[in-house]
N, CA, C and O of each residue as an XYZ file, in Angstrom:
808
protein
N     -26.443   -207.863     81.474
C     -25.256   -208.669     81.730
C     -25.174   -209.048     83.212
O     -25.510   -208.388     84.195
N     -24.671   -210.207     83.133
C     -24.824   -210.779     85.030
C     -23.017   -210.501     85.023
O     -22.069   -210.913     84.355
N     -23.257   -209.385     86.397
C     -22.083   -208.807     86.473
C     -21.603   -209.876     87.857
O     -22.365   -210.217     88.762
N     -20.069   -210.293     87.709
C     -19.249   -211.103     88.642
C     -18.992   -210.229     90.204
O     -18.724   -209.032     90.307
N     -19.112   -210.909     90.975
C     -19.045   -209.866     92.602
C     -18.051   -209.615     93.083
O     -17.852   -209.091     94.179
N     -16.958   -210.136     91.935
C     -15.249   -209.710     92.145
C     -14.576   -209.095     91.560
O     -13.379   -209.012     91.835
N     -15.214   -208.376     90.421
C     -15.287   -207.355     89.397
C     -14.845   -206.352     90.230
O     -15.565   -205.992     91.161
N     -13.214   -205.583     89.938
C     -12.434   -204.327     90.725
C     -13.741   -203.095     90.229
O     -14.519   -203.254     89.289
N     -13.691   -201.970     91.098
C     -13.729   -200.740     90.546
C     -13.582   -200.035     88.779
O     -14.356   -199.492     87.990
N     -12.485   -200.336     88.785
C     -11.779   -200.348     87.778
C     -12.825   -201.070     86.566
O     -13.551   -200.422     85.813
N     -12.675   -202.804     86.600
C     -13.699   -203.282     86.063
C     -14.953   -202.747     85.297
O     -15.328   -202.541     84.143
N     -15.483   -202.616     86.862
C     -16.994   -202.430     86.800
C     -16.643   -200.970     85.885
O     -17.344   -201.041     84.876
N     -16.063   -200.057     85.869
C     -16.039   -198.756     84.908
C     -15.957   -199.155     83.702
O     -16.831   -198.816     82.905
N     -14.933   -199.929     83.322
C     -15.194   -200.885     81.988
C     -16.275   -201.426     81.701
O     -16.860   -201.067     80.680
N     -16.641   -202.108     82.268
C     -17.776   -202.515     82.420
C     -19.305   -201.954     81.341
O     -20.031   -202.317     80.415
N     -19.005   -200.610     82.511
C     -20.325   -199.591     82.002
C     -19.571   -198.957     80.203
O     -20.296   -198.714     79.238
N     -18.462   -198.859     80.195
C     -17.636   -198.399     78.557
C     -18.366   -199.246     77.491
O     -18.884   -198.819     76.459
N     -18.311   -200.618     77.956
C     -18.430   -201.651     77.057
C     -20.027   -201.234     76.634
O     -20.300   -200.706     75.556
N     -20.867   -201.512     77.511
C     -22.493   -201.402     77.341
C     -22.396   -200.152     76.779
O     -23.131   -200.115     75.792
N     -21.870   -199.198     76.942
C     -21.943   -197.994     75.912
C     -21.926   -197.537     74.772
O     -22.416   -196.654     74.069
N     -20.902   -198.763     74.765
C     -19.730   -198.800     73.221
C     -20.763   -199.555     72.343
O     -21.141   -198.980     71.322
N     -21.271   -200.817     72.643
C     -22.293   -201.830     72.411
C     -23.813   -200.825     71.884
O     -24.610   -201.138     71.000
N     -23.840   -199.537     72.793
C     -24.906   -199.195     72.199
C     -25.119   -198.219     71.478
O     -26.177   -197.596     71.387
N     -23.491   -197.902     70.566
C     -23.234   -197.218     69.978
C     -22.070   -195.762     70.083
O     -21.613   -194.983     69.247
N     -21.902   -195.951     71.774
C     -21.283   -194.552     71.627
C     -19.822   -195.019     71.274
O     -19.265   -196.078     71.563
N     -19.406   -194.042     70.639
C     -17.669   -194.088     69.848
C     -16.836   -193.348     70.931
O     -15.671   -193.710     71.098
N     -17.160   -192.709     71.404
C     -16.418   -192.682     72.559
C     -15.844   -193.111     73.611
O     -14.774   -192.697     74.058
N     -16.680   -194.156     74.163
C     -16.609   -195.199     74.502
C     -15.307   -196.303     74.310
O     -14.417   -196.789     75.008
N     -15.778   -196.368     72.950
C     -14.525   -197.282     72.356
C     -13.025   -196.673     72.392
O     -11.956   -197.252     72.584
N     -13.337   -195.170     72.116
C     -11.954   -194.686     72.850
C     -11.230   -194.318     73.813
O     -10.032   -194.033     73.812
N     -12.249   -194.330     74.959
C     -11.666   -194.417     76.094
C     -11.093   -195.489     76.625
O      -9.991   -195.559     77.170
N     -12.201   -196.665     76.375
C     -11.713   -198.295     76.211
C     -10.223   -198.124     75.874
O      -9.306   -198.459     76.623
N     -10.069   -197.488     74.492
C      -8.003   -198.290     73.919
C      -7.237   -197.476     74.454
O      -6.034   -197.736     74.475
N      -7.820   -196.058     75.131
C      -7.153   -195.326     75.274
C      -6.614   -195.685     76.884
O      -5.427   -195.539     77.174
N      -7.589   -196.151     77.850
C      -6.688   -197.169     79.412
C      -5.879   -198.184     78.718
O      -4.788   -198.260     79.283
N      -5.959   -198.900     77.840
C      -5.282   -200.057     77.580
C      -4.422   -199.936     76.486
O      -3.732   -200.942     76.322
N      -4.243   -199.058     75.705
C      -3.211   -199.398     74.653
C      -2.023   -199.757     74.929
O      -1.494   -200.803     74.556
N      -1.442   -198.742     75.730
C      -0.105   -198.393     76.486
C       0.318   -199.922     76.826
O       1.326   -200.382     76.289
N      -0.309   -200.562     77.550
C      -0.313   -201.444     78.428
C      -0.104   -203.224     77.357
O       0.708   -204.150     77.376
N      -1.375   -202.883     76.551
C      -1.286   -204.242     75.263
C      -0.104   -203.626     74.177
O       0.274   -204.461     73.355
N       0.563   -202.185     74.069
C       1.689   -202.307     73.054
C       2.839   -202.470     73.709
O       3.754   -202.792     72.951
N       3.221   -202.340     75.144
C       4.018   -203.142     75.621
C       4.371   -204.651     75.799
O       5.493   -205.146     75.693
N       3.202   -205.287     76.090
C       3.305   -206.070     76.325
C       3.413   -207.010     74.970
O       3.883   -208.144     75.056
N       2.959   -206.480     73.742
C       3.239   -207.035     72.625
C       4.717   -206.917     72.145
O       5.348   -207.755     71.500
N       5.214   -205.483     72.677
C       6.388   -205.498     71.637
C       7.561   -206.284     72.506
O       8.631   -206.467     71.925
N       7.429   -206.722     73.767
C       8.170   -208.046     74.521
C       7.794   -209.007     74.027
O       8.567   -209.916     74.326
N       6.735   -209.462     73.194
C       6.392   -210.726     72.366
C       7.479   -210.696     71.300
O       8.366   -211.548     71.258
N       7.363   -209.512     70.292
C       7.295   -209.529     68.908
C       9.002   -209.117     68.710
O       9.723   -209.390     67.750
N       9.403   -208.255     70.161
C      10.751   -207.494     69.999
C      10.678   -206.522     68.520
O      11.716   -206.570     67.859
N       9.688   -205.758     68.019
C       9.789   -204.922     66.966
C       8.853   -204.471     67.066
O       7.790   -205.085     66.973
N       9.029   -202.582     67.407
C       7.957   -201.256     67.031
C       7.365   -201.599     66.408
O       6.485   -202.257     66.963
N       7.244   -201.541     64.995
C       6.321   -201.374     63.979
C       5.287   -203.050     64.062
O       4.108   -203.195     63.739
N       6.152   -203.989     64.546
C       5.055   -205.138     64.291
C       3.804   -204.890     65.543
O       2.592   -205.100     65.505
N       4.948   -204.201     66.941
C       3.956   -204.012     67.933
C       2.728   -202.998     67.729
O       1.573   -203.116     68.136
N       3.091   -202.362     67.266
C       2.087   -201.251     66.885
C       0.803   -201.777     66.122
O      -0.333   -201.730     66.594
N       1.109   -202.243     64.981
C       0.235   -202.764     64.220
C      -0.441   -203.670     65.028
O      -1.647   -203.475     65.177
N       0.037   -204.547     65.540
C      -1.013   -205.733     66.679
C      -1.726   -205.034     67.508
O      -2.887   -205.414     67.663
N      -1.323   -203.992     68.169
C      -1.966   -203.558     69.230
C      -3.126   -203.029     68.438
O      -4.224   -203.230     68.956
N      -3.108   -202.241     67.013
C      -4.658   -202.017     66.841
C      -5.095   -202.887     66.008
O      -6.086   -202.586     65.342
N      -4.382   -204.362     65.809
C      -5.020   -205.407     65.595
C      -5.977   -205.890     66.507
O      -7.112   -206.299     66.261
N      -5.120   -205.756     68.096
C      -6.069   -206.621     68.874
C      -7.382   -205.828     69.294
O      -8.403   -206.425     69.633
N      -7.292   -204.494     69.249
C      -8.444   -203.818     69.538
C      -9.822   -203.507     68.682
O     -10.936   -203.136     69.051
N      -9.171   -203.871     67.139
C     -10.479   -204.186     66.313
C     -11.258   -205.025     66.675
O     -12.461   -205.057     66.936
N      -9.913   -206.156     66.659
C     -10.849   -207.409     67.012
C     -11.244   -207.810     67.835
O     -12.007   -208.774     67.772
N     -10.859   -207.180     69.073
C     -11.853   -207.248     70.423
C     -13.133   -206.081     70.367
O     -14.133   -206.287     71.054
N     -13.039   -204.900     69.543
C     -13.991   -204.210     69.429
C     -15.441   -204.636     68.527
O     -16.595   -204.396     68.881
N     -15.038   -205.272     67.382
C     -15.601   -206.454     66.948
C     -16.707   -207.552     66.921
O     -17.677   -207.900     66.247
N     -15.817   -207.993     68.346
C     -16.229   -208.945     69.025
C     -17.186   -208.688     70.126
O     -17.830   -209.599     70.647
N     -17.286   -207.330     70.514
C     -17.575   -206.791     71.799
C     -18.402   -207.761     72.821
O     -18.185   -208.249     73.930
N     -19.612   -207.787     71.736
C     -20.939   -208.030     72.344
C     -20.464   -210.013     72.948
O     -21.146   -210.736     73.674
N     -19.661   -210.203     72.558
C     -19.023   -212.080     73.310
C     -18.692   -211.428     74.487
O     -18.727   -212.339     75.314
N     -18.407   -210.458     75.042
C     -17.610   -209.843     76.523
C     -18.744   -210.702     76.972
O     -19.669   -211.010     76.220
N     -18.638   -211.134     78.397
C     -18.943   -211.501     79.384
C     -18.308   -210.973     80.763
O     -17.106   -211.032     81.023
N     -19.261   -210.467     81.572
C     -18.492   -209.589     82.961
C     -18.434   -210.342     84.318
O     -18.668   -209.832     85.413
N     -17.974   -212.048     84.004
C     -17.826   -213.184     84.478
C     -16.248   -212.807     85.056
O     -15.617   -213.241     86.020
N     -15.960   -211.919     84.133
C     -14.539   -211.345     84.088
C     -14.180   -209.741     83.864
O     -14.837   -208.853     83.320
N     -12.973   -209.724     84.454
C     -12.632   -208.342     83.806
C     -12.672   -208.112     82.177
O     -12.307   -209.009     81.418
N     -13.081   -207.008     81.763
C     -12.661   -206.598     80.361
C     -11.033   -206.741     79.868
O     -10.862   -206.975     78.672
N     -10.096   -206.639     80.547
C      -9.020   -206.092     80.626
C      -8.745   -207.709     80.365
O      -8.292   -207.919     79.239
N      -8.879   -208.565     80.959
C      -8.233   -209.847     81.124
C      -8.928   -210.217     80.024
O      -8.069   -210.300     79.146
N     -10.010   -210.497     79.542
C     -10.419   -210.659     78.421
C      -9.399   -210.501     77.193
O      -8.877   -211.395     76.527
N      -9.189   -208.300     77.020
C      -8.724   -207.938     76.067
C      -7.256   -208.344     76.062
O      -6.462   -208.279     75.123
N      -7.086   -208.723     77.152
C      -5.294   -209.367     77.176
C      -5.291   -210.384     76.194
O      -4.735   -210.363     75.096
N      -6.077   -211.414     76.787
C      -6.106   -212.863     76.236
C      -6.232   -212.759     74.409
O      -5.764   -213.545     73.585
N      -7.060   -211.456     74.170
C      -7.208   -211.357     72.517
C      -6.109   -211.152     71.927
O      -5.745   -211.608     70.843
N      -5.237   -210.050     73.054
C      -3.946   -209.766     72.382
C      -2.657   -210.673     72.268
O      -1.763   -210.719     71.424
N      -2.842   -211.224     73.181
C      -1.980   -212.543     73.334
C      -1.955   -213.808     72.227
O      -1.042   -214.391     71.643
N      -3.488   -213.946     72.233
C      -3.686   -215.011     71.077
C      -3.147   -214.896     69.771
O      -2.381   -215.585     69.097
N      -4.226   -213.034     69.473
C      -3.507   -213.214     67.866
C      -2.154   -212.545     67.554
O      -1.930   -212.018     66.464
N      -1.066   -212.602     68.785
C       0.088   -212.330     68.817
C       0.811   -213.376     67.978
O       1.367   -213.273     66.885
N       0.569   -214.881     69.173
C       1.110   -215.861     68.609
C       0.592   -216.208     67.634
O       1.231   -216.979     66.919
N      -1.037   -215.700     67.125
C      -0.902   -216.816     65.813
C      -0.062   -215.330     64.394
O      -0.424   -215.204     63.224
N       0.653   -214.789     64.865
C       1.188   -213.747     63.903
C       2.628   -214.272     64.498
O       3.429   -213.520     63.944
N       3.115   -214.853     65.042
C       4.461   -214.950     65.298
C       4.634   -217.085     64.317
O       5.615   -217.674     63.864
N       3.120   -217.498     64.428
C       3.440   -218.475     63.934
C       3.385   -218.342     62.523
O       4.161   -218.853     61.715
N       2.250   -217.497     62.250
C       2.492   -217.555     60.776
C       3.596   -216.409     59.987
O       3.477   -216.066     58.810
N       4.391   -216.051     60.682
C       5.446   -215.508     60.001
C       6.304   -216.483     59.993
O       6.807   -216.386     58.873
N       6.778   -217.328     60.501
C       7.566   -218.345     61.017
C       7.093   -219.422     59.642
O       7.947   -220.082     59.050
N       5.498   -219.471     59.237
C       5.622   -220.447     58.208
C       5.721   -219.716     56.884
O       5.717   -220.340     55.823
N       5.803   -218.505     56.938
C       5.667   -217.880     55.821
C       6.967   -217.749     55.329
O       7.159   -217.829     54.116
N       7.973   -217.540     56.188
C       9.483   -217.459     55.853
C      10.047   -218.892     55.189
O      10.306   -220.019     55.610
N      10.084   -218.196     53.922
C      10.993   -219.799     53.060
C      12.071   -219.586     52.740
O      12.373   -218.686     51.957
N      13.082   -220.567     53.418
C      14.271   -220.302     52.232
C      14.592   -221.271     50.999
O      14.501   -222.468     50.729
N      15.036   -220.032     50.380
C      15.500   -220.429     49.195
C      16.753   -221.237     48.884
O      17.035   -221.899     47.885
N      17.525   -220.973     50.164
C      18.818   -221.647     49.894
C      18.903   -223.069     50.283
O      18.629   -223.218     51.474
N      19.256   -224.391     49.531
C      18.726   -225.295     49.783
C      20.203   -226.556     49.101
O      20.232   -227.711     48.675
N      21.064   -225.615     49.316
C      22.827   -226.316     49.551
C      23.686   -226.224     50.716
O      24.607   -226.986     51.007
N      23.204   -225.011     51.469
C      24.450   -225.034     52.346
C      24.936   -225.952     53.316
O      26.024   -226.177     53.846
N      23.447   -226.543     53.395
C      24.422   -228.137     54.329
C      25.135   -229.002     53.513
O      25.636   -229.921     54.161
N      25.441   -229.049     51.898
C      25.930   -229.787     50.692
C      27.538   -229.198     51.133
O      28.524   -229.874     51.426
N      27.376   -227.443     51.052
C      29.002   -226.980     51.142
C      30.072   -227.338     51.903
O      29.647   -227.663     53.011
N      31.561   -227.459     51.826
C      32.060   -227.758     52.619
C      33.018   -226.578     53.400
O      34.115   -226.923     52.962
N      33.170   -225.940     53.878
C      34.038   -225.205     54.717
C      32.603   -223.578     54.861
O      31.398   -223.677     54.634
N      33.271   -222.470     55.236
C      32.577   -221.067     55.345
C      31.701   -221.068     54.107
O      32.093   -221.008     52.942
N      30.010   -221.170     54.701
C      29.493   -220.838     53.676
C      29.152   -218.723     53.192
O      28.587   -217.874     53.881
N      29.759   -218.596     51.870
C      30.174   -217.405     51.157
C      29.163   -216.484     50.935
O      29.562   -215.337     51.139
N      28.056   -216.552     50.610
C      26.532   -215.964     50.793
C      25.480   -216.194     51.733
O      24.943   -217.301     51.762
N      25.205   -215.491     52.325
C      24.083   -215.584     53.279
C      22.896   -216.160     52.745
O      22.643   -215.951     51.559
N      22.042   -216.930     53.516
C      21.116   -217.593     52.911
C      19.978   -216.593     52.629
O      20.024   -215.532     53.251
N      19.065   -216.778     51.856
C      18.251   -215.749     51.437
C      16.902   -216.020     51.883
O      16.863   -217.078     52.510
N      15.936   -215.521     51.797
C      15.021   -216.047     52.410
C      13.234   -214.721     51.648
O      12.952   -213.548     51.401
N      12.770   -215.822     51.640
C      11.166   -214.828     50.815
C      10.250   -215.090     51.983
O      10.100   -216.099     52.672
N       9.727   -214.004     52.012
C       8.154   -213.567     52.922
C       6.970   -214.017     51.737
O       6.894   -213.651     50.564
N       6.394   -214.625     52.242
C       5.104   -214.630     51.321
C       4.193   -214.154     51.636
O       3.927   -214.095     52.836
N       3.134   -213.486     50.426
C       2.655   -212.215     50.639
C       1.069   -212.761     50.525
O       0.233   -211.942     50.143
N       0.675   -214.011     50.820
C      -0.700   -214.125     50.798
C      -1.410   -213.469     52.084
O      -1.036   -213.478     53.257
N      -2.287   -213.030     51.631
C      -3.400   -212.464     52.736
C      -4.333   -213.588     53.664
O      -5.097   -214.340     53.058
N      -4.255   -213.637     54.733
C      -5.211   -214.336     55.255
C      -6.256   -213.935     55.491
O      -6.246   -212.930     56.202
N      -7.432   -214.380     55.123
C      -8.756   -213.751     54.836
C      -8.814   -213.002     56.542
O      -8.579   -211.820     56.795
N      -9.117   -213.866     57.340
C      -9.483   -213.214     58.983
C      -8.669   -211.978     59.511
O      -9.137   -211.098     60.233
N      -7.392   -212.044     59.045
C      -6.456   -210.941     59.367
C      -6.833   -209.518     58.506
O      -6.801   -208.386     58.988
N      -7.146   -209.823     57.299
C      -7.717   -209.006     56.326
C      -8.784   -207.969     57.136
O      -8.761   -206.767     57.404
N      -9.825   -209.194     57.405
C     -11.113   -208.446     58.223
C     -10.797   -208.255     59.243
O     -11.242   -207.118     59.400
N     -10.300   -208.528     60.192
C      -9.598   -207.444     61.387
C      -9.233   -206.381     61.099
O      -9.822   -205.392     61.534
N      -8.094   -206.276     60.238
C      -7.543   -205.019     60.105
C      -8.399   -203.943     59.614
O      -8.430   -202.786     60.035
N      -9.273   -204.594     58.428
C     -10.172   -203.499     58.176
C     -11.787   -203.427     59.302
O     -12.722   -202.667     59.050
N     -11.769   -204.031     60.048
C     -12.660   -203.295     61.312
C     -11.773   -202.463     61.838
O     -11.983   -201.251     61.846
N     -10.530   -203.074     62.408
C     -10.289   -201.906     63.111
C      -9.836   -200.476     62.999
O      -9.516   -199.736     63.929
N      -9.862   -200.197     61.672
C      -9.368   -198.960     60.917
C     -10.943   -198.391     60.693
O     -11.008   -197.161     60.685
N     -12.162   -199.073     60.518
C     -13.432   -198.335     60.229
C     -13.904   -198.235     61.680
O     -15.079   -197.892     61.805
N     -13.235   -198.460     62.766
C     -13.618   -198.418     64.410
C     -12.924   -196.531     64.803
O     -13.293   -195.684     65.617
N     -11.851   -196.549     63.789
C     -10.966   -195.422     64.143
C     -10.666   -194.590     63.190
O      -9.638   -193.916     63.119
N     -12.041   -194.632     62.024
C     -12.183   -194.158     61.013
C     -11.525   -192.461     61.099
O     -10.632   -191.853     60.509
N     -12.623   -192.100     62.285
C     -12.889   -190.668     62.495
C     -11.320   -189.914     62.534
O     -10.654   -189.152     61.833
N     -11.185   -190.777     64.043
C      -9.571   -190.803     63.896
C      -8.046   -190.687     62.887
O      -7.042   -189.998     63.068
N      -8.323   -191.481     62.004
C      -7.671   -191.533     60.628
C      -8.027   -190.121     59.899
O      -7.109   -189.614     59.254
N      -9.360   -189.393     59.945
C      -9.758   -188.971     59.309
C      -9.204   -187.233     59.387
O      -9.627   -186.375     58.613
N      -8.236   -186.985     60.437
C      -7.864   -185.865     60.914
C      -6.654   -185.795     60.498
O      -6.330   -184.630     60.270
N      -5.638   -186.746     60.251
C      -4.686   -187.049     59.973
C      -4.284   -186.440     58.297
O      -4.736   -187.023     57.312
N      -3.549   -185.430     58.196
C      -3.082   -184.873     56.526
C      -3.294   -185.981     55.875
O      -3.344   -187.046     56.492
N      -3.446   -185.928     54.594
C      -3.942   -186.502     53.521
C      -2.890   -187.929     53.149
O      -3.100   -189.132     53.000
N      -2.036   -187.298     53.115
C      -0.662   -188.069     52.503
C      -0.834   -189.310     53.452
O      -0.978   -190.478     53.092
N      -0.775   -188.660     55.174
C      -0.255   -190.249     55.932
C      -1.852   -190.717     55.939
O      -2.051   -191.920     56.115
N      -3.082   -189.787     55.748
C      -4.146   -190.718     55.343
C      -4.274   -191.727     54.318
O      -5.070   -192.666     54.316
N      -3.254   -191.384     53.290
C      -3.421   -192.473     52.431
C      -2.370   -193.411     52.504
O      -2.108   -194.242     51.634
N      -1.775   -193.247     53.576
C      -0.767   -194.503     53.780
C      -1.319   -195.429     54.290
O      -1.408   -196.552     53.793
N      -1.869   -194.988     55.611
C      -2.656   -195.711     56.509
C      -3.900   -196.507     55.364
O      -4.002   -197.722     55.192
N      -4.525   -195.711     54.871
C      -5.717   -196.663     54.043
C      -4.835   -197.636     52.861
O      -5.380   -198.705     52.585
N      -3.713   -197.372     52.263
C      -3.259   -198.257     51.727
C      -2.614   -199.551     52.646
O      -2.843   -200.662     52.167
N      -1.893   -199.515     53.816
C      -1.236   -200.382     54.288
C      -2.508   -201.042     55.177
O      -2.692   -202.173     54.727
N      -3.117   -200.861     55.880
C      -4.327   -201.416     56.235
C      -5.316   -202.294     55.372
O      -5.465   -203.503     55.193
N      -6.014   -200.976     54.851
C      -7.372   -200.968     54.359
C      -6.966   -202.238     53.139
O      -7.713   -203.203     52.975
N      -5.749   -202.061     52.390
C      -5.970   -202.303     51.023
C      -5.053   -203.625     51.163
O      -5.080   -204.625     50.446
N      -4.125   -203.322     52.432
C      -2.925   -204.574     52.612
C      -1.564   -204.063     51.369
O      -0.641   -204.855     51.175
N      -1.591   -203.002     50.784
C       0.085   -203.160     50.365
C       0.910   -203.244     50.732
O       1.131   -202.469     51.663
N       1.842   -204.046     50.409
C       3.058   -204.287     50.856
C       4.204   -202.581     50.979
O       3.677   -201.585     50.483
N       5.371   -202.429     51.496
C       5.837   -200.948     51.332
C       6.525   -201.355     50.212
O       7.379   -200.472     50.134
N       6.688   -201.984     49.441
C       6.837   -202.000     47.924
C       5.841   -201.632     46.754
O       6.236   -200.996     45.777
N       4.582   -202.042     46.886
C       3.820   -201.875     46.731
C       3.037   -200.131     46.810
O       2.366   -199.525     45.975
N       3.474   -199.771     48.121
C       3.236   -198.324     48.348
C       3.945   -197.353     47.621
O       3.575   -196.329     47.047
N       5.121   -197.928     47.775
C       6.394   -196.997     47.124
C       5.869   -196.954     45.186
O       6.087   -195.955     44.501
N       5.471   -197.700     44.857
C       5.084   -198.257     43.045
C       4.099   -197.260     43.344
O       4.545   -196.123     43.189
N       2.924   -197.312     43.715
C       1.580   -196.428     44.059
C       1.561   -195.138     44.347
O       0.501   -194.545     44.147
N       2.681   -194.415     44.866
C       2.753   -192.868     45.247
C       3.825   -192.104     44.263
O       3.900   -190.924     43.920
N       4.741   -193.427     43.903
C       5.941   -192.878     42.893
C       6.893   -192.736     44.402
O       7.302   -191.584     44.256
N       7.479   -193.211     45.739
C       8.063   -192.625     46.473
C       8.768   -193.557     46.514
O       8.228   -194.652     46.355
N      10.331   -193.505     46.753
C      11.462   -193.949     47.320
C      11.063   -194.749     48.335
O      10.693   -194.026     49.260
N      10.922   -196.334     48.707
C      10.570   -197.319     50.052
C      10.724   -196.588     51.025
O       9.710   -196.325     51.671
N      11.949   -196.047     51.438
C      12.556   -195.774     52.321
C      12.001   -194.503     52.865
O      11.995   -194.256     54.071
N      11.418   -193.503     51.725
C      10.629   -192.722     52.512
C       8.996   -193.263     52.752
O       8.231   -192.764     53.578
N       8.747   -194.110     52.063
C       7.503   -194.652     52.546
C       7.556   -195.106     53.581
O       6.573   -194.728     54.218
N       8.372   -195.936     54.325
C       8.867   -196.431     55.610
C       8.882   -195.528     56.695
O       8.456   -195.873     57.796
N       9.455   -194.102     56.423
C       9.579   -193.172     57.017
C       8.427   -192.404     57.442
O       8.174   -192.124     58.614
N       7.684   -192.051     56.342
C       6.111   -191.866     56.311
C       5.597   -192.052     57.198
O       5.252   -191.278     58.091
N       5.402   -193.673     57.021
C       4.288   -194.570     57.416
C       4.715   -194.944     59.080
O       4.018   -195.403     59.984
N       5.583   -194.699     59.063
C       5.934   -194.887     60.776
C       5.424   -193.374     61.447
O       4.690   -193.247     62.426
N       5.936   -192.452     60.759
C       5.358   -191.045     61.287
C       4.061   -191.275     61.480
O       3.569   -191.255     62.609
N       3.215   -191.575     60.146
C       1.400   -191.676     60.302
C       0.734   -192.283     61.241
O      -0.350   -191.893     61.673
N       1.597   -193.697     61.775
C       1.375   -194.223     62.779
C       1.426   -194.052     64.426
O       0.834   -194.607     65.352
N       2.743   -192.676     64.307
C       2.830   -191.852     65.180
C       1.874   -191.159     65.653
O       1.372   -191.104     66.776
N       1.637   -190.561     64.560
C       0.259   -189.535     64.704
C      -0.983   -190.020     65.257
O      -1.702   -189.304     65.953
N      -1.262   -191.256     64.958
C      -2.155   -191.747     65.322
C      -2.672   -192.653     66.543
O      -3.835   -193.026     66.702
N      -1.731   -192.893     67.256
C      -1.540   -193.135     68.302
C      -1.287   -191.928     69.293
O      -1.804   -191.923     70.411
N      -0.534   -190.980     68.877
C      -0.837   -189.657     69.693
C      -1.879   -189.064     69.570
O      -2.230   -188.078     70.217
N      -2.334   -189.488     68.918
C      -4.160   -188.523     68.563
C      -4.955   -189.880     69.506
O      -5.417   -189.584     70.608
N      -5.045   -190.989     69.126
C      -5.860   -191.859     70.341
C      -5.429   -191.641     71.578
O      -6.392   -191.420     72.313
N      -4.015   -191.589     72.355
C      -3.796   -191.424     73.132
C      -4.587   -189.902     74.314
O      -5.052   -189.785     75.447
N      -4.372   -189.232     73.380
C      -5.172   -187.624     73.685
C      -6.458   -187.483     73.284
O      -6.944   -186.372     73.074
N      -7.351   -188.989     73.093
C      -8.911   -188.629     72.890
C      -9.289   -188.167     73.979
O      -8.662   -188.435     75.003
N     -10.730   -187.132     74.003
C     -11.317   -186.907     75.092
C     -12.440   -187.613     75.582
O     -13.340   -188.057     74.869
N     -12.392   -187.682     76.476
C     -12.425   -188.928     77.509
C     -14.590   -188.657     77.309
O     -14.985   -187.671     76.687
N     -15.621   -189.667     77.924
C     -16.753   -189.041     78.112
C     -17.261   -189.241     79.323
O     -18.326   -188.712     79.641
């Protein structure tokens, strides 16, 4: 790699992660999310204004920059790179929720005075193929990871990921009350981010 002559310290340590990661070591890759998570789930959940969507993006964007690896170019920082990934498929998740939201209610500009029911509104639940394969790289990137995790929030995580159920969907599949699936599945996600957070370093 033709390394840039303005490449920080910092950088250039990335730098050497990436060629590591590239040549297999998994460690690597976790030291990689483990400088930057903190940093891309903040800065997402000021995008998104919601935990759980931020969370999920942030190891959206790291599949898919992990993924992608071998496109790095050290023309640039890694970091500015992995921003730009997170940024991108921020907005295209803020646009396509935005087209996915339909409403159903399709009088209330007809009514005349306080309209009496709130308008209602459906999520549609198609999968987009690319989002699909992100999510499932980045869950087989952090397999190992997942893999420490009790059984139960292991199979949350492989259902809401791996498989894409909806928490309706989860709740039908375990026999559990939504609401504790919700509960669950935010814990599992807990866990798992405190377990990346506390990888050991190489």
């Amino acid at each position: 790699m033709e390394v840039s002559a303005n490449l920080s310290d910092k950088a250039k340590h990335d730098l050497v992660l990436v060629e590591q990661a590239i040549a297999g070591n998994q460690k690597s890759y976790a030291e990689l999310l483990d400088r930057y998570k903190d940093a891309i789930y903040f800065m997402l959940l000021k995008m998104v204004n919601n935990k759980s969507d931020a969370e999920d993006l942030t190891i959206e964007a790291f599949g898919k920059a992990f993924k992608n690896i071998q496109q790095y170019t050290p023309s640039y920082a890694f970091s500015t790179w992995l921003f730009k990934i997170a940024t991108n498929n921020c907005i295209d998740f803020i646009r396509k929720k935005k087209a996915n939201l339909i409403s159903i209610d399709q009088t209330s500009e007809d009514l005349e005075g306080p309209i009496s029911s709130p308008t209602a509104h459906l999520q549609s639940s198609n999968l987009d193929p690319e989002e699909q394969l992100i999510k499932e790289q980045s869950i087989k990137l952090i397999q190992d990871v997942v893999g420490t995790l009790k059984p139960r929030y292991r199979r949350l995580i492989e259902l809401r990921y791996f498989r894409e159920f909806s928490y309706e969907e989860i709740a039908e599949e375990l026999s559990l009350p939504i609401g504790t699936v919700k509960a669950q599945l935010f814990r599992a996600r807990e866990l798992l981010f405190n377990i990346l957070k506390n990888s050991p370093h190489q």
